[in-house]
GUZALUM-611236 format. One record per atom (N, C-alpha, C): residue in three letters; x negated, y negated, z. Coordinates in steps of 0.05 Angstrom, whole numbers, padded with zeros to 5 digits, always signed. Layout:
GUZALUM-611236
ALAXYZ/...
***
This chain:
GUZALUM-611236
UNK-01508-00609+00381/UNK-01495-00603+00355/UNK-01502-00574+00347/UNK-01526-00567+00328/UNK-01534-00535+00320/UNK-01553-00545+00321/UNK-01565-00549+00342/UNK-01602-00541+00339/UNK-01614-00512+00346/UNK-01597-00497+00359/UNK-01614-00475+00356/UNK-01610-00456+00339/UNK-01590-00465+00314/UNK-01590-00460+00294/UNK-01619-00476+00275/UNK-01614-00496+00276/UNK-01630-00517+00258/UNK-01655-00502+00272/UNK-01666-00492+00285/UNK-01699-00484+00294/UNK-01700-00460+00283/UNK-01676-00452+00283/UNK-01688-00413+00276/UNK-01685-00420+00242/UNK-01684-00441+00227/UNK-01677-00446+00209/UNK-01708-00448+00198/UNK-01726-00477+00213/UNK-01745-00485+00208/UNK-01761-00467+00212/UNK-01750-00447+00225/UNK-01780-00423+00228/UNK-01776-00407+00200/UNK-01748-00399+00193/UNK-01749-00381+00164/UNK-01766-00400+00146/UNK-01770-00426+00139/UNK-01770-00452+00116/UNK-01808-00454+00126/UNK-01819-00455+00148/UNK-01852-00445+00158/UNK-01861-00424+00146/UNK-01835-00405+00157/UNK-01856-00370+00138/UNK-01849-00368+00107/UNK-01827-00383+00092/UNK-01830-00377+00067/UNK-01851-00397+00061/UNK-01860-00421+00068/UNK-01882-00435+00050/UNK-01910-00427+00062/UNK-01911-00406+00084/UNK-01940-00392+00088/UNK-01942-00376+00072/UNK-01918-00355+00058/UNK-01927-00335+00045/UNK-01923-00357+00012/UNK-01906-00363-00001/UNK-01914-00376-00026/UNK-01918-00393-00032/UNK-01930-00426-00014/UNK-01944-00435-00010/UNK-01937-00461-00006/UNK-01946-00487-00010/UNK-01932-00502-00001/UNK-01922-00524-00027/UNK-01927-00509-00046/UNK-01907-00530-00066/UNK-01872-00524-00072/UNK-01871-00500-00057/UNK-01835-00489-00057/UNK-01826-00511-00051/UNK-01825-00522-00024/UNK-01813-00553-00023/UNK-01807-00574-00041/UNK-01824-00582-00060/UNK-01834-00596-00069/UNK-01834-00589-00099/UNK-01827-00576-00115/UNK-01821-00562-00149/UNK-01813-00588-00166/UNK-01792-00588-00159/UNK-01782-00615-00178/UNK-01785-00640-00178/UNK-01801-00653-00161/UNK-01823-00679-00153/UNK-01849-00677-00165/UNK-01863-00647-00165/UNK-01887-00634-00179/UNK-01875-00640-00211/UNK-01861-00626-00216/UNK-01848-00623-00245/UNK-01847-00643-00262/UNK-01839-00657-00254/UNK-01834-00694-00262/UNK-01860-00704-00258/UNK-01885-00703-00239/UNK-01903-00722-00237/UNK-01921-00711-00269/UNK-01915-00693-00274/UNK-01937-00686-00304/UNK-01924-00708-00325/UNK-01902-00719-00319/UNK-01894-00744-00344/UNK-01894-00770-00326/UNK-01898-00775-00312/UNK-01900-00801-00300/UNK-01935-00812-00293/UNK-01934-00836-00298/UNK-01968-00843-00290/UNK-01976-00836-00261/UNK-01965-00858-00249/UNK-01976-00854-00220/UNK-01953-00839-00200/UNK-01966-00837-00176/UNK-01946-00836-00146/UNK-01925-00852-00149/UNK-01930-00878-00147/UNK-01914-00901-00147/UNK-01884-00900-00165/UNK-01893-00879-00188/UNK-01865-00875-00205/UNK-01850-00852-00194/UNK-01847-00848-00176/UNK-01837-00826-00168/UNK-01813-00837-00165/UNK-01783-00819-00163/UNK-01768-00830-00150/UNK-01766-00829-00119/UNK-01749-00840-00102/UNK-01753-00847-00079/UNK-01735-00816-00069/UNK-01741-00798-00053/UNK-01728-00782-00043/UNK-01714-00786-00023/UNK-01686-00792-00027/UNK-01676-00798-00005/UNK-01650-00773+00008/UNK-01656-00766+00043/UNK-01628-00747+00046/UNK-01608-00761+00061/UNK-01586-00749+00051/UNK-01565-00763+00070/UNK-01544-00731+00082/UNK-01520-00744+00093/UNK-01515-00731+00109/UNK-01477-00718+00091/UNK-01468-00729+00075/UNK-01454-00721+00062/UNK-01442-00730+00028/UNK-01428-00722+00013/UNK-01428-00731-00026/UNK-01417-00760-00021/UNK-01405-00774+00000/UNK-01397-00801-00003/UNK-01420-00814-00009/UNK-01436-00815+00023/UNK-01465-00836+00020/UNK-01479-00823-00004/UNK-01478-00804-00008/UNK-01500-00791-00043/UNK-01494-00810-00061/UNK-01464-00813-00067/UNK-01456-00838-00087/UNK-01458-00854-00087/UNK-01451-00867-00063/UNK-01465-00893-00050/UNK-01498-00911-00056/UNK-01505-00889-00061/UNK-01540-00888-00056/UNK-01545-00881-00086/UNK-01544-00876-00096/UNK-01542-00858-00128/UNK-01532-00881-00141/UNK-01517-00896-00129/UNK-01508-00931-00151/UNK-01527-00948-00153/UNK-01541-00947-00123/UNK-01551-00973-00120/UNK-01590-00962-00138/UNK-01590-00942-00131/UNK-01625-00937-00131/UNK-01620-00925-00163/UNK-01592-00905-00175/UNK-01608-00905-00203/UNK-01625-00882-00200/UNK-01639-00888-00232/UNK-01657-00872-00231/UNK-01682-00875-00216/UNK-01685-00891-00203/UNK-01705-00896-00175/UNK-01703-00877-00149/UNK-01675-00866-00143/UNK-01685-00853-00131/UNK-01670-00825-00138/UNK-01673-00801-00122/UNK-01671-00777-00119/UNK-01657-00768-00091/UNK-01632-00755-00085/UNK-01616-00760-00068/UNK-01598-00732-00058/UNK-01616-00723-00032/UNK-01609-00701-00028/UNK-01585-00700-00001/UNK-01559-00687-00020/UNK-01543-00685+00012/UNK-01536-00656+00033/UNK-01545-00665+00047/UNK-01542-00642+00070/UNK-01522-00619+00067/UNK-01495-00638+00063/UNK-01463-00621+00066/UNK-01466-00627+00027/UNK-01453-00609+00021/UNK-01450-00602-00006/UNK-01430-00608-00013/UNK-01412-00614-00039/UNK-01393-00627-00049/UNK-01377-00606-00049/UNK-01345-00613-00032/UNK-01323-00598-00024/UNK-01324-00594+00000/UNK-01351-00595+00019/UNK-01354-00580+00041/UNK-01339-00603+00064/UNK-01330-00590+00085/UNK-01327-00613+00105/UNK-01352-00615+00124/UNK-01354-00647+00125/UNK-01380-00654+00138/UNK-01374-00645+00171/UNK-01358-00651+00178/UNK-01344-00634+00201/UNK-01353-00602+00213/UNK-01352-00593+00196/UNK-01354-00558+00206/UNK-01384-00550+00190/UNK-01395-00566+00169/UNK-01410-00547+00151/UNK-01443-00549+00168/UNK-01455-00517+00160/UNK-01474-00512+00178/UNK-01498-00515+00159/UNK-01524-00529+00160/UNK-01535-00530+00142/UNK-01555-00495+00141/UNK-01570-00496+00113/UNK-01578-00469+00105/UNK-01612-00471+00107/UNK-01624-00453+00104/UNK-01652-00449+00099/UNK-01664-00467+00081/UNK-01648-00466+00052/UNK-01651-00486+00022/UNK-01642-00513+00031/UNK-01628-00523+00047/UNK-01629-00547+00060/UNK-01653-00558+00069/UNK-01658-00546+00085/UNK-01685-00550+00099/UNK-01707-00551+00075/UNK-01715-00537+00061/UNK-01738-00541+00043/UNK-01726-00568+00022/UNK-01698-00568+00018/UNK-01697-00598+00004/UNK-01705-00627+00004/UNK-01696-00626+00027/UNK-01703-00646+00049/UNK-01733-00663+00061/UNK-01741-00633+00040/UNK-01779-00643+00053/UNK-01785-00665+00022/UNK-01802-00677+00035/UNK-01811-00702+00022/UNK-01800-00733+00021/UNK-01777-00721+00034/UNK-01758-00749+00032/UNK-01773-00778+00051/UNK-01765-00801+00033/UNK-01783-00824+00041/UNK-01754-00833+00068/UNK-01737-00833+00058/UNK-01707-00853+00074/UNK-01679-00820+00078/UNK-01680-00834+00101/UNK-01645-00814+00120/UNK-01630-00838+00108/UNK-01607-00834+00106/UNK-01583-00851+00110/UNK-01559-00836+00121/UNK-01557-00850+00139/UNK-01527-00843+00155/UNK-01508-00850+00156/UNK-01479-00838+00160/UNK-01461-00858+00159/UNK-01452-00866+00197/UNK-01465-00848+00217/UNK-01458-00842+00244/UNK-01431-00842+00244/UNK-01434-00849+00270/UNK-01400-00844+00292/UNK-01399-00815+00286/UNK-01411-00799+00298/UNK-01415-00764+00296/UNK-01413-00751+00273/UNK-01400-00769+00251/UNK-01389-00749+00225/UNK-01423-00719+00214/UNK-01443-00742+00220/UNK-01467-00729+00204/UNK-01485-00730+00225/UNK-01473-00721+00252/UNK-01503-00715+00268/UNK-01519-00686+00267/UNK-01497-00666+00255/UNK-01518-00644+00247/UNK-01536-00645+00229/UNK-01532-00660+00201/UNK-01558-00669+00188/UNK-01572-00684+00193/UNK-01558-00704+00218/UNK-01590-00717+00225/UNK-01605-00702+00247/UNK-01593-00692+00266/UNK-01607-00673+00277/UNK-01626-00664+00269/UNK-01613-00644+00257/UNK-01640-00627+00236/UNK-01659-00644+00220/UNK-01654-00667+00198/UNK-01674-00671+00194/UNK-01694-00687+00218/UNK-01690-00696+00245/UNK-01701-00708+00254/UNK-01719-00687+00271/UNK-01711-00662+00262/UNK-01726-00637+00268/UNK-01762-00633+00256/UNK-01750-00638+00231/UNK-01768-00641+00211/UNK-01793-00651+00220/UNK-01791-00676+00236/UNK-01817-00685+00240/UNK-01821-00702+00216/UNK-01808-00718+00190/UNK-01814-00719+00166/UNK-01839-00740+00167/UNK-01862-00746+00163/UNK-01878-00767+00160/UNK-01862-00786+00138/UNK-01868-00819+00147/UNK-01860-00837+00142/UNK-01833-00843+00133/UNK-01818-00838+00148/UNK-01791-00828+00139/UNK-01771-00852+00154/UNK-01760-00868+00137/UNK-01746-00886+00145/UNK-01716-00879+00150/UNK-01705-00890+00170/UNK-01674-00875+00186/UNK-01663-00899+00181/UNK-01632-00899+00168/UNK-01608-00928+00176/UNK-01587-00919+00177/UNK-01571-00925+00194/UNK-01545-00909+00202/UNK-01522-00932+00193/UNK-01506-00931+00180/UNK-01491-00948+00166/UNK-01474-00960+00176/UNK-01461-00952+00191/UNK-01438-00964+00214/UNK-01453-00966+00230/UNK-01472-00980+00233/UNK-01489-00987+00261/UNK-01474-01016+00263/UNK-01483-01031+00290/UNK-01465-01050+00297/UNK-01440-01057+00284/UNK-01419-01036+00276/UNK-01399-01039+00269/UNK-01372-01030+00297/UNK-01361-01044+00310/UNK-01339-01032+00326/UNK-01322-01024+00314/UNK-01326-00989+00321/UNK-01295-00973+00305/UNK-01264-00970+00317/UNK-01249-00959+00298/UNK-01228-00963+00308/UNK-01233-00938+00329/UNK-01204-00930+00346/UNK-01213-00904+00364/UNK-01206-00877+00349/UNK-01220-00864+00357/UNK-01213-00830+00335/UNK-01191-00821+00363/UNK-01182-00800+00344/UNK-01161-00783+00360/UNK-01176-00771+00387/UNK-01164-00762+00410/UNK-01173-00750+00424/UNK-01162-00727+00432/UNK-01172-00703+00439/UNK-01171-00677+00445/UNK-01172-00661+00464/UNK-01152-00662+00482/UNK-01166-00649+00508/UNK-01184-00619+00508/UNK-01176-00610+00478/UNK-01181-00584+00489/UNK-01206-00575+00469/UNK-01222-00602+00463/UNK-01245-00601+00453/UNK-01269-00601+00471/UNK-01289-00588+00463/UNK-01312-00582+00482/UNK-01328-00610+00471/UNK-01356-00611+00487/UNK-01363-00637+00483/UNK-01378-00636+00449/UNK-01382-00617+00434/UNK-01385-00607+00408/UNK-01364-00598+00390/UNK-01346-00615+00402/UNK-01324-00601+00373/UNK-01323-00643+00358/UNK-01296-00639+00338/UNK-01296-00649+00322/UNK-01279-00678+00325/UNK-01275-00684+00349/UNK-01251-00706+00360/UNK-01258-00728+00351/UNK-01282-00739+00340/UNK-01291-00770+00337/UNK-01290-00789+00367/UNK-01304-00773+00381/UNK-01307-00790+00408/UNK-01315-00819+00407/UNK-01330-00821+00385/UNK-01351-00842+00377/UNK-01332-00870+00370/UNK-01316-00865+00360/UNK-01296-00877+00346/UNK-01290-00867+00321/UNK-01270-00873+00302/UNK-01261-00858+00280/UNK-01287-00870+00259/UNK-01308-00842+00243/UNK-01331-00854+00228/UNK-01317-00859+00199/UNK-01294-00856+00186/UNK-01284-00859+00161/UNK-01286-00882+00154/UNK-01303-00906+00160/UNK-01300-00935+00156/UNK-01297-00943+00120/UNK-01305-00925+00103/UNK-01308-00930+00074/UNK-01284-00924+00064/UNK-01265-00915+00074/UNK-01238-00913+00056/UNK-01226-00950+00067/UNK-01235-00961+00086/UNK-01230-00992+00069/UNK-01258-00995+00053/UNK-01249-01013+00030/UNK-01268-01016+00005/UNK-01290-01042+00019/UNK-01274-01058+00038/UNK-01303-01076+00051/UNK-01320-01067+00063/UNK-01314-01047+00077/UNK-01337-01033+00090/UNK-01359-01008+00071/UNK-01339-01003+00049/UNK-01366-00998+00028/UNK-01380-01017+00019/UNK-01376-01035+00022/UNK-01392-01051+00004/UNK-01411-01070+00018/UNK-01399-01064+00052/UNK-01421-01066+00068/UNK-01447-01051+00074/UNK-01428-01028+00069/UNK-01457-01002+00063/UNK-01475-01004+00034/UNK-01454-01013+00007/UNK-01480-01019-00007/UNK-01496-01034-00003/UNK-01497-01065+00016/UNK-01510-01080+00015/UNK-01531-01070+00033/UNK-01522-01047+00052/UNK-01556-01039+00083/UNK-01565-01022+00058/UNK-01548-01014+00040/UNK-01571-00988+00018/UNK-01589-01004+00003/UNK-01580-01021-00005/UNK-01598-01042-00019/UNK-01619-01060-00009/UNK-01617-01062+00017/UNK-01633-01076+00033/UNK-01660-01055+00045/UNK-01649-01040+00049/UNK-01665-01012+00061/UNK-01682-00995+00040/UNK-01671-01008+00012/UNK-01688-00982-00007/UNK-01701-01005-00020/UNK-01692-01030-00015/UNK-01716-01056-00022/UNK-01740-01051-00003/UNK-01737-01042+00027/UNK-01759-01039+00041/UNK-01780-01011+00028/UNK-01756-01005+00022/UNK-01773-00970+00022/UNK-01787-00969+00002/UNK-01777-00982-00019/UNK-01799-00987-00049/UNK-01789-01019-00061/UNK-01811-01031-00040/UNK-01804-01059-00050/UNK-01817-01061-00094/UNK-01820-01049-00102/UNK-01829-01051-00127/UNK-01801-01050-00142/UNK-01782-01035-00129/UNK-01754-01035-00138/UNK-01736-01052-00132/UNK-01732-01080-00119/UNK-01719-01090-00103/UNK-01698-01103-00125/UNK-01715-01122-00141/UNK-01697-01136-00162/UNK-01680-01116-00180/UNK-01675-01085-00182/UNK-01662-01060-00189/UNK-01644-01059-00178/UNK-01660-01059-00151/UNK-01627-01049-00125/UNK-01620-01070-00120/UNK-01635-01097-00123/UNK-01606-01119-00121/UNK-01588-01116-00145/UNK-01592-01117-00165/UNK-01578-01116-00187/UNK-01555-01096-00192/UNK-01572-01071-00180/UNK-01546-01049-00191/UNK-01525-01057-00162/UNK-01534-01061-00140/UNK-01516-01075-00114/UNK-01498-01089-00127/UNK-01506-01108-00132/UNK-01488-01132-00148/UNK-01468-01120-00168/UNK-01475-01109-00179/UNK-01451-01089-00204/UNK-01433-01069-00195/UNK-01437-01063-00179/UNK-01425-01042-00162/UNK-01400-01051-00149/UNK-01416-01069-00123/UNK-01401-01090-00114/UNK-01375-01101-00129/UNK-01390-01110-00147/UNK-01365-01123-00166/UNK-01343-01097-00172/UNK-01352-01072-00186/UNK-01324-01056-00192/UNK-01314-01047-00168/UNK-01322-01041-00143/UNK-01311-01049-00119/UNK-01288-01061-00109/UNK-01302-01088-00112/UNK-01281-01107-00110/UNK-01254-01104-00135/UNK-01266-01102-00159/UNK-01249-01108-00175/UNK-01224-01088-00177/UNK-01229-01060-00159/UNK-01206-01031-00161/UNK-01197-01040-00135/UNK-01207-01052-00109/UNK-01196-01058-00097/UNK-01159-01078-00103/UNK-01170-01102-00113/UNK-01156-01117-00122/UNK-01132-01102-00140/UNK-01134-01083-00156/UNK-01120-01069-00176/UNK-01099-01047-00150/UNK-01112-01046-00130/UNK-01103-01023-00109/UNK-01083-01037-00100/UNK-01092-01064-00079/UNK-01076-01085-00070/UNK-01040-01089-00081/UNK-01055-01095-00110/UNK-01033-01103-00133/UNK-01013-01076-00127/UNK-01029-01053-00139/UNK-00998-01031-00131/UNK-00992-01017-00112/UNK-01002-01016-00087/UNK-00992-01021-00056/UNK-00973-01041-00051/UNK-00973-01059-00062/UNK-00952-01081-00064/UNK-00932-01085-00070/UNK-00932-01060-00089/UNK-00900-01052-00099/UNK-00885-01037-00089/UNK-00897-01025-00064/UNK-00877-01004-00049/UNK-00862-01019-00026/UNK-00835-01016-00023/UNK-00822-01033-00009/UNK-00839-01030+00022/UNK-00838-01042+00039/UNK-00852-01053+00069/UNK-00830-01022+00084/UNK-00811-01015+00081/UNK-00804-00992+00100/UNK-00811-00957+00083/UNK-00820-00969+00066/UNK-00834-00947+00054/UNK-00865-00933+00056/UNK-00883-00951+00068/UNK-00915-00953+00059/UNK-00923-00940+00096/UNK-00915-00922+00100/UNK-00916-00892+00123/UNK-00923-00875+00113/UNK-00948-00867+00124/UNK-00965-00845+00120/UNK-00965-00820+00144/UNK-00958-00793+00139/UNK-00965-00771+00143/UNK-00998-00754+00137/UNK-01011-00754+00150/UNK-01039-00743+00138/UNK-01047-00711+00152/UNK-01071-00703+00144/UNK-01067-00675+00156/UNK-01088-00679+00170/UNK-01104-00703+00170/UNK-01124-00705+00200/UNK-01126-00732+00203/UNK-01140-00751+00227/UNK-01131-00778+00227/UNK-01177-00791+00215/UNK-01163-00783+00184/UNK-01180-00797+00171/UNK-01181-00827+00155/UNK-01151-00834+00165/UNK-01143-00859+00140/UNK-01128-00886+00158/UNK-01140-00894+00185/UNK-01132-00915+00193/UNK-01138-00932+00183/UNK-01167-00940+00172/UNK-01182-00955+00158/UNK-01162-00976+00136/UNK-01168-00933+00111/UNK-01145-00954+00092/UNK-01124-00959+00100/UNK-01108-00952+00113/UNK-01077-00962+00117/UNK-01077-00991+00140/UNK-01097-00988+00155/UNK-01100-01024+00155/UNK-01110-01044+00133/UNK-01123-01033+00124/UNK-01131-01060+00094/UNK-01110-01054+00080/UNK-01092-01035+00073/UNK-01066-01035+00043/UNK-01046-01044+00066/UNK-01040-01044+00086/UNK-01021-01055+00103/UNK-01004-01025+00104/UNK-01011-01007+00106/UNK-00988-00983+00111/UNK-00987-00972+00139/UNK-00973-00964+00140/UNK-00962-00955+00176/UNK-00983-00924+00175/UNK-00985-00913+00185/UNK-00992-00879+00202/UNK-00974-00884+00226/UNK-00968-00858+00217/UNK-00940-00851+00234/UNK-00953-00830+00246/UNK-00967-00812+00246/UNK-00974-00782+00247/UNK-01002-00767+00226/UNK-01018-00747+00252/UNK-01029-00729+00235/UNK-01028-00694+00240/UNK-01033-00681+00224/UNK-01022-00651+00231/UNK-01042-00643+00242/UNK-01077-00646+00252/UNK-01093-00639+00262/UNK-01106-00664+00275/UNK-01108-00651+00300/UNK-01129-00682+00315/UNK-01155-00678+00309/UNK-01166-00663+00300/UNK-01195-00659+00286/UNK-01194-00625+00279/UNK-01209-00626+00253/UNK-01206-00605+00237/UNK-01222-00581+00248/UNK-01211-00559+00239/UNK-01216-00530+00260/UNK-01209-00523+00272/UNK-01181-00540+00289/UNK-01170-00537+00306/UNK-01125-00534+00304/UNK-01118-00509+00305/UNK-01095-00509+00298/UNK-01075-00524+00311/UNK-01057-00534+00303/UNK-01035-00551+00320/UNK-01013-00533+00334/UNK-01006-00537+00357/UNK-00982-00514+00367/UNK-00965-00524+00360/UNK-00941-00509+00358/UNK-00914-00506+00349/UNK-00904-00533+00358/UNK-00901-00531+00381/UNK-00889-00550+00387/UNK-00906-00579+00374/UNK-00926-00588+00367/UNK-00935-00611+00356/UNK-00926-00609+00327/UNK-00929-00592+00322/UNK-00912-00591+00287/UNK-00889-00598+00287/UNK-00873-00586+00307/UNK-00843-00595+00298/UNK-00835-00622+00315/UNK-00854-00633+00330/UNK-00857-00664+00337/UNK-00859-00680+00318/UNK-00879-00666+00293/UNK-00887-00679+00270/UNK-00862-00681+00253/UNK-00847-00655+00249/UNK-00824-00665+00233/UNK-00797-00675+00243/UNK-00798-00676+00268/UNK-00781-00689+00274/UNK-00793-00715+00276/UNK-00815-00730+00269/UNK-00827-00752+00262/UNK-00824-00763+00226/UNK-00824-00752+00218/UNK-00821-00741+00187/UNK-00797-00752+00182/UNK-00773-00738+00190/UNK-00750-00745+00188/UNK-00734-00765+00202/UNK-00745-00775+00214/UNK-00733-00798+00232/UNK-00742-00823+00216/UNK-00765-00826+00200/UNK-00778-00849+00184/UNK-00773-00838+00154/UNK-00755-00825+00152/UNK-00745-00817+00125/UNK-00772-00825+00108/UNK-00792-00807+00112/UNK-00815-00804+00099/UNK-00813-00787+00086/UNK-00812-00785+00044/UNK-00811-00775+00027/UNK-00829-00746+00023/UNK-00865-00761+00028/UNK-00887-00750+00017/UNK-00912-00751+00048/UNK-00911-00720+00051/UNK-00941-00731+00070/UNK-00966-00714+00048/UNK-00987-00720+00064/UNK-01016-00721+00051/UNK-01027-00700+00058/UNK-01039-00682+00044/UNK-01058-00662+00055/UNK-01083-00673+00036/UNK-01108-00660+00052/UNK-01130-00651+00033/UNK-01147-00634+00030/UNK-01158-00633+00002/UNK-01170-00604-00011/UNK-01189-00589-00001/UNK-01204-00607+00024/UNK-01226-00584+00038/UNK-01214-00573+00060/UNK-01191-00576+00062/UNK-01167-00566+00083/UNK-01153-00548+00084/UNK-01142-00527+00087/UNK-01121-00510+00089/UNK-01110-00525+00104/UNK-01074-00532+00077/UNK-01054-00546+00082/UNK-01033-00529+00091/UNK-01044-00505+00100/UNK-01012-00479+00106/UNK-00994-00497+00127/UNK-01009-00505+00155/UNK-00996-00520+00180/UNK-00977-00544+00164/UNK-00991-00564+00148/UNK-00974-00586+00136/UNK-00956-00571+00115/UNK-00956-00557+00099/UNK-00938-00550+00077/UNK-00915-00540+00098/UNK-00924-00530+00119/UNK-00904-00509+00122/UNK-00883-00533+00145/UNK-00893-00553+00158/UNK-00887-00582+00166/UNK-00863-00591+00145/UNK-00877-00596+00122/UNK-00864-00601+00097/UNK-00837-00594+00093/UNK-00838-00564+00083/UNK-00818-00551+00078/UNK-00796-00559+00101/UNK-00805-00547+00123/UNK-00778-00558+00147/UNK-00772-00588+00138/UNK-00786-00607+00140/UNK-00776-00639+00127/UNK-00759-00641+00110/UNK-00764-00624+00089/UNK-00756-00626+00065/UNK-00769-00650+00046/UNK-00790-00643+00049/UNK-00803-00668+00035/UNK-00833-00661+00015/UNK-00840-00674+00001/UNK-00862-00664-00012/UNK-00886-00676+00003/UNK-00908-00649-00008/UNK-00940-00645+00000/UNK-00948-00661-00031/UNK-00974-00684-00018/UNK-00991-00691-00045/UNK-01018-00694-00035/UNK-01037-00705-00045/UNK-01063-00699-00042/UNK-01078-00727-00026/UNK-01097-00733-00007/UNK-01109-00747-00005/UNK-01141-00742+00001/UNK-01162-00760-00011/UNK-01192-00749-00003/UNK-01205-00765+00015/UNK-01214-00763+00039/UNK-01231-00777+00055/UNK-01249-00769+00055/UNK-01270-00747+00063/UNK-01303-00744+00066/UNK-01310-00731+00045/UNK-01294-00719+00024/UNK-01309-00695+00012/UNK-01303-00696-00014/UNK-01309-00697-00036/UNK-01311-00689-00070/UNK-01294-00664-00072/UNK-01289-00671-00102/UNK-01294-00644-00112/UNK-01289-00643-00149/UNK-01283-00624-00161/UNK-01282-00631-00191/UNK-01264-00654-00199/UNK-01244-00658-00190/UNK-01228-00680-00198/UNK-01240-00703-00189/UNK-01251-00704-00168/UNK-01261-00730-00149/UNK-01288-00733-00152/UNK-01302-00748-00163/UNK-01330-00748-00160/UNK-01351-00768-00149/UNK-01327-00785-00150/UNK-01341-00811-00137/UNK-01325-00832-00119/UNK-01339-00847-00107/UNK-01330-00870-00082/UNK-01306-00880-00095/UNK-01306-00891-00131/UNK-01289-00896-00142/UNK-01264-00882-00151/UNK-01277-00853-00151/UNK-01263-00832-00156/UNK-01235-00836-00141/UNK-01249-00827-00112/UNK-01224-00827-00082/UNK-01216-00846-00079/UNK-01228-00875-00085/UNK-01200-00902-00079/UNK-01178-00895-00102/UNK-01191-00898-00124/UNK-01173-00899-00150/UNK-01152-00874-00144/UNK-01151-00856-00141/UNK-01134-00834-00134/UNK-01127-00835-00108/UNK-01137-00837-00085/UNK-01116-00852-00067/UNK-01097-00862-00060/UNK-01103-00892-00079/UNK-01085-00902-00084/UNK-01059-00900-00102/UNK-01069-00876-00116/UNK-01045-00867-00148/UNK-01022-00853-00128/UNK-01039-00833-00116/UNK-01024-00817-00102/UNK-00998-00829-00077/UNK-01012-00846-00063/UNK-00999-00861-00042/UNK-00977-00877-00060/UNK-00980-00897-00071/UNK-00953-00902-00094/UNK-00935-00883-00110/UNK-00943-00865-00111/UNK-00931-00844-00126/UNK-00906-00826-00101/UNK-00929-00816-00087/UNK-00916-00800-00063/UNK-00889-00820-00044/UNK-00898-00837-00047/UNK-00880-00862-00023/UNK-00859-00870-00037/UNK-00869-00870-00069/UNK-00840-00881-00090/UNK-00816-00867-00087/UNK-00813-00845-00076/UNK-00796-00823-00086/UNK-00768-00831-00077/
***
């Protein structure tokens, strides 16, 4: 992945806490213990690997825990390289959480660089069989194809809520003093979960069956469009970073127009020039969709179903 990035990293993050010492790491854990009694009230420092699992984790633990993510909100977990201030974040953390299938092996890499003492690892899609990710011939064995299988498993809403239940299970181990917390906030969660799901269902359901064909600008959304029942027809990138040739674009819209598809999808950590410009030849409109990444409009797990889904009814109505 970037380890010899991630080393020349840990050597800058060695010499700044030789020369100012070794509470740089560590400020805002220090800061907070002058109002709390013991250790034991600390929150739980946990890193993860991109803003999905942050929210994820941030429902269930509360103010119990403290939740540092690797890739930063907007960034694609895909391409983003972690920094020096990464590395010093990172230190103290009790629990990794991962989502695997490659999306976050540069942050686990690196933190498993770390060396972190007592540092508990759970990878979220573990014994889960994925669907298959795109493949690339003209990817090196480090580019972005999803060899692993496609890691987007949380844009279906069951498989979040499979991941809240390993967060809740795993941060019961990690501070069993919290357990009846993180079952509880699990349980609440769970429930609005389910309950936007059901609301999603409901207006997915109104789009006629030769309508619910999706266009996307990378193949991040098999997931959902198997749980809403919608077709993928097409994506404008087989993994991101990588430009599509001419001739696959205008495969694409002559895909476009043969399924008299209204609306395809781009999204915001993306330069949509390749799809807009797809678009325009179609004659059809560009709208928004979010799979790995936040941003001001989007802020949460709830955020991206609920708008997801607005958008996909909206775009397909036309």
């Amino acid at each position: 992945m970037a380890k010899p990035l991630a080393l020349a990293l840990a050597l800058i993050v060695a010499l700044a806490v030789a020369v100012i010492g070794p509470s740089v790491s560590s400020a805002q854990p220090a800061a907070r213990a002058a109002s709390q009694p013991s250790a034991q009230a600390r929150a739980v420092r946990v890193v993860v690997g991109m803003g999905i699992v942050k929210d994820l984790v941030e429902q269930v633990g509360r103010d119990r825990v403290e939740v540092f993510s690797v890739v930063p909100a907007g960034a694609d977990p895909h391409t983003y390289q972690p920094t020096p201030r990464d590395i010093q974040s990172m230190q103290g953390a009790r629990l990794a959480v991962w989502n695997g299938l490659g999306i976050d092996d540069t942050a686990a890499d690196l933190v498993a660089e770390q060396l972190l003492p007592d540092l508990t690892t759970v990878v979220l899609s573990a014994g889960v069989t994925p669907m298959a990710g795109s493949q690339d011939e003209d990817e090196d064995t480090h580019g972005h194809a999803h060899a692993e299988g496609n890691p987007h498993l949380w844009l279906d809403p069951m498989y979040a809520i499979a991941y809240v239940e390993t967060i809740r299970d795993t941060l019961s181990e990690v501070d069993p003093a919290g357990a009846d917390t993180y079952r509880a906030n699990a349980t609440a969660y769970i429930g609005e979960i389910a309950a936007l799901d059901a609301w999603a269902k409901g207006e997915i359901a109104k789009l006629p069956a030769e309508r619910r064909k999706l266009v996307t600008f990378h193949d991040a959304f098999p997931y959902f469009a198997a749980h809403y029942d919608l077709e993928l027809i097409g994506v404008v990138v087989k993994s991101p970073g990588r430009e599509p040739s001419a001739q696959e674009v205008a495969a694409l819209v002559t895909e476009i127009r043969s399924h008299n598809i209204p609306t395809v999808f781009a999204e915001p950590q993306f330069n949509a020039r390749i799809l807009e410009l797809a678009a325009r030849d179609a004659g059809v409109e560009v709208k928004r969709l979010y799979s790995d990444a936040f941003d001001s409009q989007v802020k949460t797990y709830l955020d991206l179903l609920r708008f997801n889904v607005t958008s996909v009814v909206e775009g397909l109505n036309r």
